[in-house]
Kinemage of the C-alpha trace (Angstrom):
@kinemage 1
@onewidth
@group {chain A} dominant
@subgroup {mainchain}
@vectorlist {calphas} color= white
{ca unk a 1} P 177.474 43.529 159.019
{ca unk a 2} L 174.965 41.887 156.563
{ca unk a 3} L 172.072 39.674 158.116
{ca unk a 4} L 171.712 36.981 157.412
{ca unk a 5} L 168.873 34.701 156.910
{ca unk a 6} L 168.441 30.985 157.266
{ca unk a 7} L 165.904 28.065 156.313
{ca unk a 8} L 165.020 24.820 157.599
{ca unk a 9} L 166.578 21.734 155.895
{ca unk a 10} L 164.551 18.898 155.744
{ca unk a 11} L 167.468 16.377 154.856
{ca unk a 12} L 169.634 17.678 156.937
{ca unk a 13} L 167.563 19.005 159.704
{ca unk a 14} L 169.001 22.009 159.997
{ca unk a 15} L 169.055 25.515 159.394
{ca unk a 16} L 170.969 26.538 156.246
{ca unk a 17} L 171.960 30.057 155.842
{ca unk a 18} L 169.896 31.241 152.405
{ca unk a 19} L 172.656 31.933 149.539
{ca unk a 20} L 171.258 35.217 147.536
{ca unk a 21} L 172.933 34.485 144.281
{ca unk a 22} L 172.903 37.254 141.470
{ca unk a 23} L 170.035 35.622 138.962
{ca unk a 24} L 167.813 35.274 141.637
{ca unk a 25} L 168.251 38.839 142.652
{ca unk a 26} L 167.714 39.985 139.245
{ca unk a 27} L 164.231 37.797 138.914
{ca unk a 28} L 163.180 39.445 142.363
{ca unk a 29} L 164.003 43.156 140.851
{ca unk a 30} L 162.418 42.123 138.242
{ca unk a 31} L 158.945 40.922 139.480
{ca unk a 32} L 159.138 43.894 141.802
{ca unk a 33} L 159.642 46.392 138.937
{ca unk a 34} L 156.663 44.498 136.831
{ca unk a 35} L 154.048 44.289 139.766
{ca unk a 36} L 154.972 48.377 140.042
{ca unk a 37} L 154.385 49.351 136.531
{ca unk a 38} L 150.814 46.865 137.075
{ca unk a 39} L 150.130 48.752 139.576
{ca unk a 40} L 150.719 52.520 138.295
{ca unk a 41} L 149.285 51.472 134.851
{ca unk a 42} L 145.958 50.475 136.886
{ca unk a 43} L 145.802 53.684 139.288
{ca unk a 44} L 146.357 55.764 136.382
{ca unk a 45} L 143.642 53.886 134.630
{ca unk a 46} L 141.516 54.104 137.843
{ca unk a 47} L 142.088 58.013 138.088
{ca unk a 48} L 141.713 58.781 134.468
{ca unk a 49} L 138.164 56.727 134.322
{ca unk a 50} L 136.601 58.367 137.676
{ca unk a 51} L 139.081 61.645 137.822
{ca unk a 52} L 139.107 64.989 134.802
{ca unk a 53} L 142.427 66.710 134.524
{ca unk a 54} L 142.832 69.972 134.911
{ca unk a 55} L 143.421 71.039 131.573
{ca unk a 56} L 140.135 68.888 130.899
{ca unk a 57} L 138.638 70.706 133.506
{ca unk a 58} L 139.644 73.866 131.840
{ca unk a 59} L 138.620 73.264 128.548
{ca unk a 60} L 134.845 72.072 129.522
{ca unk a 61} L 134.547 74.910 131.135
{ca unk a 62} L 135.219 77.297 128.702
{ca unk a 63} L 133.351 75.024 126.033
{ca unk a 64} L 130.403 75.498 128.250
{ca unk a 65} L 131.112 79.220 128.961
{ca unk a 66} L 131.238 79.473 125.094
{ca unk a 67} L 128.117 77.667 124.510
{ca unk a 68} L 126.385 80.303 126.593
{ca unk a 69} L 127.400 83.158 124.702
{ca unk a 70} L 126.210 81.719 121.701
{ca unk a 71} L 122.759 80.801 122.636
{ca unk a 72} L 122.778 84.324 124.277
{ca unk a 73} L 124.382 85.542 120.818
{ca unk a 74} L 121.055 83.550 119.198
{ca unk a 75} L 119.022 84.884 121.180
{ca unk a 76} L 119.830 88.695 120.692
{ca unk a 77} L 119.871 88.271 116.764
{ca unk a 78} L 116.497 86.638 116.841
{ca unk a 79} L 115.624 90.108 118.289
{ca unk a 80} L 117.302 91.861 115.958
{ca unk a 81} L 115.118 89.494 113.420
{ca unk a 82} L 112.066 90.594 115.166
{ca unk a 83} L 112.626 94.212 114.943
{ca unk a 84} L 113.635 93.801 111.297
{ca unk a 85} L 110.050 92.640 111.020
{ca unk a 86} L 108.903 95.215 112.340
{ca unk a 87} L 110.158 97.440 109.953
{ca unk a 88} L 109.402 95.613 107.167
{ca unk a 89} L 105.928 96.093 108.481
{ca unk a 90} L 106.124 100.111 109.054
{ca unk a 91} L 107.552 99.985 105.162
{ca unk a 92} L 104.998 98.210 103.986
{ca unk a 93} L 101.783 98.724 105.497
{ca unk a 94} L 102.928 102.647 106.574
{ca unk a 95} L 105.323 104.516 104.799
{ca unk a 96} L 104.477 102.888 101.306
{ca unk a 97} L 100.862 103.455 101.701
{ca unk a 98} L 101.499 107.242 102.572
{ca unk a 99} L 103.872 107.637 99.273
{ca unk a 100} L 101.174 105.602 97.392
{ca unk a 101} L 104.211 102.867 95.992
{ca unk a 102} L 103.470 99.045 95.605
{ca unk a 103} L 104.971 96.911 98.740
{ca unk a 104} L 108.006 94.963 98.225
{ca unk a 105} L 107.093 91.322 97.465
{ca unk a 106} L 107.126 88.719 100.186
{ca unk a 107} L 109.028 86.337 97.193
{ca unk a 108} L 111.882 89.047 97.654
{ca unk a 109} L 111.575 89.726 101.323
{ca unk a 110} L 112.019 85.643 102.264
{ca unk a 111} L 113.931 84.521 99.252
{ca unk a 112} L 116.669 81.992 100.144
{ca unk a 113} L 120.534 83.175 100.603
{ca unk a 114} L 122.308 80.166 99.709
{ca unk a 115} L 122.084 76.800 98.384
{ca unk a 116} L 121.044 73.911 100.539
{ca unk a 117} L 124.936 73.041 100.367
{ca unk a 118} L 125.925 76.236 102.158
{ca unk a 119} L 126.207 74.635 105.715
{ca unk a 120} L 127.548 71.034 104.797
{ca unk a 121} L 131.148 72.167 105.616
{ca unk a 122} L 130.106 72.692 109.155
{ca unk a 123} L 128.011 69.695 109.286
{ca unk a 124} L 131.150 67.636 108.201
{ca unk a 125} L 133.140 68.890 111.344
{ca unk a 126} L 130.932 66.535 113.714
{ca unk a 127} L 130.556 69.778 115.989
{ca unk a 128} L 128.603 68.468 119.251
{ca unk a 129} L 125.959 71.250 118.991
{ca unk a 130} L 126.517 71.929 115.726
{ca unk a 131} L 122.857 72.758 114.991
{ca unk a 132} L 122.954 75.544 117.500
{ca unk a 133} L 126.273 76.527 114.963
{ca unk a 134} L 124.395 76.323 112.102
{ca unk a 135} L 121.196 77.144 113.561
{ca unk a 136} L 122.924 80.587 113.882
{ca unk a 137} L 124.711 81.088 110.750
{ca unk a 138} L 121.611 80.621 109.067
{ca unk a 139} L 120.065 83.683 111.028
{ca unk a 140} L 122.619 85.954 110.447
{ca unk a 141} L 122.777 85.301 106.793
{ca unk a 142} L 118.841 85.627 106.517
{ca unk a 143} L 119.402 88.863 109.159
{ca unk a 144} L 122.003 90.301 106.764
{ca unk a 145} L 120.219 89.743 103.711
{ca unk a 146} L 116.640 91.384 105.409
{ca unk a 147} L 118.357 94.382 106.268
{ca unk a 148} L 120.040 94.343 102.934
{ca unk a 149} L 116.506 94.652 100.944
{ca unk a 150} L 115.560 96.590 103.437
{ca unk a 151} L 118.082 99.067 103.457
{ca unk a 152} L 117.599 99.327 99.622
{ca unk a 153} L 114.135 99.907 100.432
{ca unk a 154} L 114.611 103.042 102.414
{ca unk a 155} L 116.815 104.203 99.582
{ca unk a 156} L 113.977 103.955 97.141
{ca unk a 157} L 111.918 105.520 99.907
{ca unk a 158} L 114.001 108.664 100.224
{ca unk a 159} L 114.075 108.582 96.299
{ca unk a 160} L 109.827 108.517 96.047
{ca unk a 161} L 109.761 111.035 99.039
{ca unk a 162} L 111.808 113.363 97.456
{ca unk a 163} L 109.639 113.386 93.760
{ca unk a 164} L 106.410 113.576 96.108
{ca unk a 165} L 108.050 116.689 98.163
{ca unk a 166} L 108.460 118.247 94.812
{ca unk a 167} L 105.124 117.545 93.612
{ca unk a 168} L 103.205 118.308 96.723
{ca unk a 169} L 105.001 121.531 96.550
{ca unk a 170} L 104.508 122.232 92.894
{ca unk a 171} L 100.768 121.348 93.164
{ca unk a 172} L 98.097 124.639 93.308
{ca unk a 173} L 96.932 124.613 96.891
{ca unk a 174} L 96.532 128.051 98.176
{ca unk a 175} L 94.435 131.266 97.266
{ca unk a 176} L 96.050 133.406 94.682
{ca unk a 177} L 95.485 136.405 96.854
{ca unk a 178} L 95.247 137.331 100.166
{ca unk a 179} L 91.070 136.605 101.497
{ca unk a 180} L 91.668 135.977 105.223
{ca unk a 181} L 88.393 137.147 106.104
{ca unk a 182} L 86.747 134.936 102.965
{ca unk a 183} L 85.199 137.666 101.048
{ca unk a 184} L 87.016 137.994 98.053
{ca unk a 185} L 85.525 135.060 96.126
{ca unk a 186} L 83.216 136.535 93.771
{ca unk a 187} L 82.109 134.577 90.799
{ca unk a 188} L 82.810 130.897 91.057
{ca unk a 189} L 83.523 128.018 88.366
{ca unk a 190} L 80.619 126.859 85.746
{ca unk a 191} L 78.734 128.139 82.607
{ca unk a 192} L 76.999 131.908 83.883
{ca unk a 193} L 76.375 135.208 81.615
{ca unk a 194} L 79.206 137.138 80.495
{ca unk a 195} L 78.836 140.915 81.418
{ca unk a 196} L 80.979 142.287 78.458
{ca unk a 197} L 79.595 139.490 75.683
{ca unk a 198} L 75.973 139.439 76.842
{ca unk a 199} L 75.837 135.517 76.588
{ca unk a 200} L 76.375 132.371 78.576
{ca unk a 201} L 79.682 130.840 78.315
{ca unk a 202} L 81.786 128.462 80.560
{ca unk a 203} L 83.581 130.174 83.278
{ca unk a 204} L 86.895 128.050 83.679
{ca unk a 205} L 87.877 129.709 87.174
{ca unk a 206} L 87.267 131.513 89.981
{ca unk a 207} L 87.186 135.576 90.189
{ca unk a 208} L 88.606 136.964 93.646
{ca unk a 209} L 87.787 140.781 94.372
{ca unk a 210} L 90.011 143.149 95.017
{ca unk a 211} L 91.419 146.310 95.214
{ca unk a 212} L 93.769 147.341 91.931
{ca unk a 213} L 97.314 147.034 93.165
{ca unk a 214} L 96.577 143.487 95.487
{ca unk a 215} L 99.407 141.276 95.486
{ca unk a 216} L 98.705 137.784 93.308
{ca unk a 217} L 100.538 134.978 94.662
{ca unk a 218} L 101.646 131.583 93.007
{ca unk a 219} L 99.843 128.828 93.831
{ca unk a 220} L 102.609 126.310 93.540
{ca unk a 221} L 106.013 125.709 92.422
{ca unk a 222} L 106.599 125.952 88.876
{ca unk a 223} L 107.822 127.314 85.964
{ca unk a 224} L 106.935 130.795 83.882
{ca unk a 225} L 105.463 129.519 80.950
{ca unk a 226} L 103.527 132.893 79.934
{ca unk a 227} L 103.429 136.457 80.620
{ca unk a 228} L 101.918 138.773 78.272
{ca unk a 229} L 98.596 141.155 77.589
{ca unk a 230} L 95.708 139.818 75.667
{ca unk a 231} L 92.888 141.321 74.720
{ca unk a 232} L 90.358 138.985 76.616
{ca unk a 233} L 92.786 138.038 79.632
{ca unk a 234} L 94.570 141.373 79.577
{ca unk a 235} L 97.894 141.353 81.423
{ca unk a 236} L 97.650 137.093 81.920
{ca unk a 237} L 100.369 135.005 83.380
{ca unk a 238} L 100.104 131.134 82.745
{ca unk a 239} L 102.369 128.874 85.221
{ca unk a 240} L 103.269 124.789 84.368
{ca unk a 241} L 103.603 123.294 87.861
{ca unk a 242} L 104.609 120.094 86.437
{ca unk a 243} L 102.567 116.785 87.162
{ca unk a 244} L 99.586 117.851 84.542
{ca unk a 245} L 99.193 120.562 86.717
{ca unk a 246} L 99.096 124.627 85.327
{ca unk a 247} L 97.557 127.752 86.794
{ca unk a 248} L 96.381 131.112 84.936
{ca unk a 249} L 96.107 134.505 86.151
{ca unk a 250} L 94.095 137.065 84.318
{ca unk a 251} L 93.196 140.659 84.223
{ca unk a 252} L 96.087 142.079 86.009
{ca unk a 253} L 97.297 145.381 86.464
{ca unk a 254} L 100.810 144.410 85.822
{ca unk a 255} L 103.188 141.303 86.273
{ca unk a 256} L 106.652 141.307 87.340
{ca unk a 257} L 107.718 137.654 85.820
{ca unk a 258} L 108.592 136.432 83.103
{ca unk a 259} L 108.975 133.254 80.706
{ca unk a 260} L 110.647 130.870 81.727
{ca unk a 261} L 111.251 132.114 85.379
{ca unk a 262} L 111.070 129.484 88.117
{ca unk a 263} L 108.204 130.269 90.811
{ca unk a 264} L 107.772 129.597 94.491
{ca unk a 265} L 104.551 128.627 96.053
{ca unk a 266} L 103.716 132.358 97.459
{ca unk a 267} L 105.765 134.144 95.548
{ca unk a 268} L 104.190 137.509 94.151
{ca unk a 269} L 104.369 137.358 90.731
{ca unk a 270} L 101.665 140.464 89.897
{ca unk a 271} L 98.858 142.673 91.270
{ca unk a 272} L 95.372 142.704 90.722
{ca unk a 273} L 93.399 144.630 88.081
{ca unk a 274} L 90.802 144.993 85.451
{ca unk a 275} L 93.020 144.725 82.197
{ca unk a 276} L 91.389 142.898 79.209
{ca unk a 277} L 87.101 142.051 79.255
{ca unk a 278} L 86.819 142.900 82.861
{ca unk a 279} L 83.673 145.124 84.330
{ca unk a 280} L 85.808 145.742 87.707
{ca unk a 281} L 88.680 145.144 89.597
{ca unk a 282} L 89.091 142.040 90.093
{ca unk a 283} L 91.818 138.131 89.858
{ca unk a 284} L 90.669 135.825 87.416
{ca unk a 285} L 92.510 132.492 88.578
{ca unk a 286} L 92.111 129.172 86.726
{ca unk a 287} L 93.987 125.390 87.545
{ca unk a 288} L 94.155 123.212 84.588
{ca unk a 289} L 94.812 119.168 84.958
{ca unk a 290} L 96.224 118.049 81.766
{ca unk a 291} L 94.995 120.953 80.095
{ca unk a 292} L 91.190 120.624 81.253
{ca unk a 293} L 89.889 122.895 83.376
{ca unk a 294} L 88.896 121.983 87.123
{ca unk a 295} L 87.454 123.995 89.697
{ca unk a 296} L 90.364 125.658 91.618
{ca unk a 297} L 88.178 125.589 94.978
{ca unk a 298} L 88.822 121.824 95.767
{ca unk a 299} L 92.878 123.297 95.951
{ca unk a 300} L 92.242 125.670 98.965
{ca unk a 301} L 92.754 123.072 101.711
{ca unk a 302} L 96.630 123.492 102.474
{ca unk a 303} L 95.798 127.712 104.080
{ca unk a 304} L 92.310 127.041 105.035
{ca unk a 305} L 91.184 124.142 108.499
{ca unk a 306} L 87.586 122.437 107.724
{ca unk a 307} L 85.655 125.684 108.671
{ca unk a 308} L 86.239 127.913 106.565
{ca unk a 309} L 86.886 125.836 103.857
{ca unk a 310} L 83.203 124.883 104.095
{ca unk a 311} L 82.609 128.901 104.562
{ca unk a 312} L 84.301 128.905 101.019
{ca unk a 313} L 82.045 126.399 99.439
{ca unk a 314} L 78.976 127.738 100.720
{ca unk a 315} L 80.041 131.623 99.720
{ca unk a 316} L 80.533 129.441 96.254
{ca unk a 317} L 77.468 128.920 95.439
{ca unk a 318} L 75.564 132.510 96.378
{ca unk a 319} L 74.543 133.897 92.772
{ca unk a 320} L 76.864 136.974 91.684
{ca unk a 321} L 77.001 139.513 89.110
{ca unk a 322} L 79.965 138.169 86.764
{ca unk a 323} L 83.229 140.585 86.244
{ca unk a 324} L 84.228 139.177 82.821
């Protein structure tokens, strides 16, 4: 059984039951449904202005996780930037200066890799740390294009390397013969008095004594350019090591090369003799820079330490009888 509810009548003075009619019920379902929606509206404004979601929640987080590993990401390519500096500084100040090359010009080294446009895209985006962003772009691109240059460097390193192997290798720098003990070297370079001519002449060599039958041995890498008998040189072999360089070796008993034939520094290429305007047995060796000659002495360095190199130079100068 329904309650029901009464009020006081003033007029009447009594107590009226209250008549719930259907407009009035609809007006109180009403409010009651408005003042609800007022009041979720506001919590959910209350919750979303002091309260993050948990998606939110998620997504800072990883936005902050992400920010980390790019400044760590910075940070390792500005060491990778540093050690690219480092090499530019081996290449230049090191490895260039040994291979006697130019250095590679700083205008080439820090040239620019882009127009001043190149990063407006990402400044458009409105990024919140978007000059960490670009900040790092930048890097790489100037990391990228250093180790570019600098790979290209090394290329033209290997290249120079290479041509100065050859030419270190082709260039006179041993005795022709075996003198271990330094007392081969006999008559040395200058103008002295020719035993055979009975005048003074220019010497253009060195003459190494020696039993007939002593291996000669090619001073360098190079190229048979002459083998023959003469009658001042008798049997003479001439050798273009390239580079302005050539050797000559005279008075030999025989020579087992011939033009044309390509020579390696130590090779044998004859044996000693007295062939040609020669008092005794004995090499005649000459070097030749652009077809001048030099004194072959200042080539002994590569088989002989500082001692007895200075030996050499100071048996050089002891007055001799001459053998041609």
């Amino acid at each position: 059984m329904a309650k029901i509810r009464y009020f006081y009548d003033t007029e009447t003075c009594k107590y009226e039951p209250i008549k719930v009619t259907k407009g009035s019920m609809f007006l109180n379902v009403v409010g009651f449904l408005t003042l609800s929606l007022i009041m979720a509206f506001g919590l959910i404004y209350i919750y979303q202005a002091n309260f993050t979601s948990v998606k939110e929640s998620n997504l800072r987080a990883e936005n902050n996780n992400l920010k980390l590993e790019w400044s760590i990401l910075k940070e390792k390519l500005n060491n990778a930037y540093s050690n690219t500096s480092e090499l530019q500084y081996k290449d230049d100040k090191i490895y260039r200066v040994i291979l006697d090359t130019d250095e590679i010009p700083a205008t080439i080294r820090e040239g620019g890799v882009g127009g001043h446009n190149k990063y407006e895209r990402l400044s458009e985006q409105g990024l919140e740390d978007s000059e960490l962003i670009i900040g790092t772009y930048q890097l790489v691109d100037n990391l990228k294009k250093k180790l570019y240059i600098q790979s290209k460097s090394y290329d033209q390193i290997s290249t120079i390397l290479s041509e100065k192997e050859r030419m270190w290798a082709s260039r006179p720098a041993i005795q022709p013969i075996n003198n271990k003990e330094l007392t081969r070297l006999h008559t040395t370079f200058g103008r002295r008095f020719h035993p055979i001519l009975k005048k003074w002449i220019n010497h253009d060599g060195l003459d190494f004594t020696a039993p007939k039958g002593t291996p000669v041995y090619a001073t360098g890498d190079g190229i048979i350019t002459a083998s023959y008998r003469s009658t001042t040189y008798g049997n003479v072999i001439f050798i273009n090591h390239g580079y302005g360089y050539q050797t000559r070796y005279a008075h030999l008993t025989k020579y087992i090369v011939g033009r044309g034939e390509s020579v390696k520094r130590g090779q044998v290429i004859g044996y000693v003799g007295s062939t040609g305007r020669s008092s005794g047995s004995h090499l005649h060796y000459e070097v030749l820079y652009n077809y001048k000659p030099i004194n072959p002495i200042n080539f002994f360095q590569r088989d002989l330490d500082n001692e007895e190199y200075e030996k050499l130079i100071e048996i050089s100068k002891q007055e001799t009888i001459p053998l041609d």
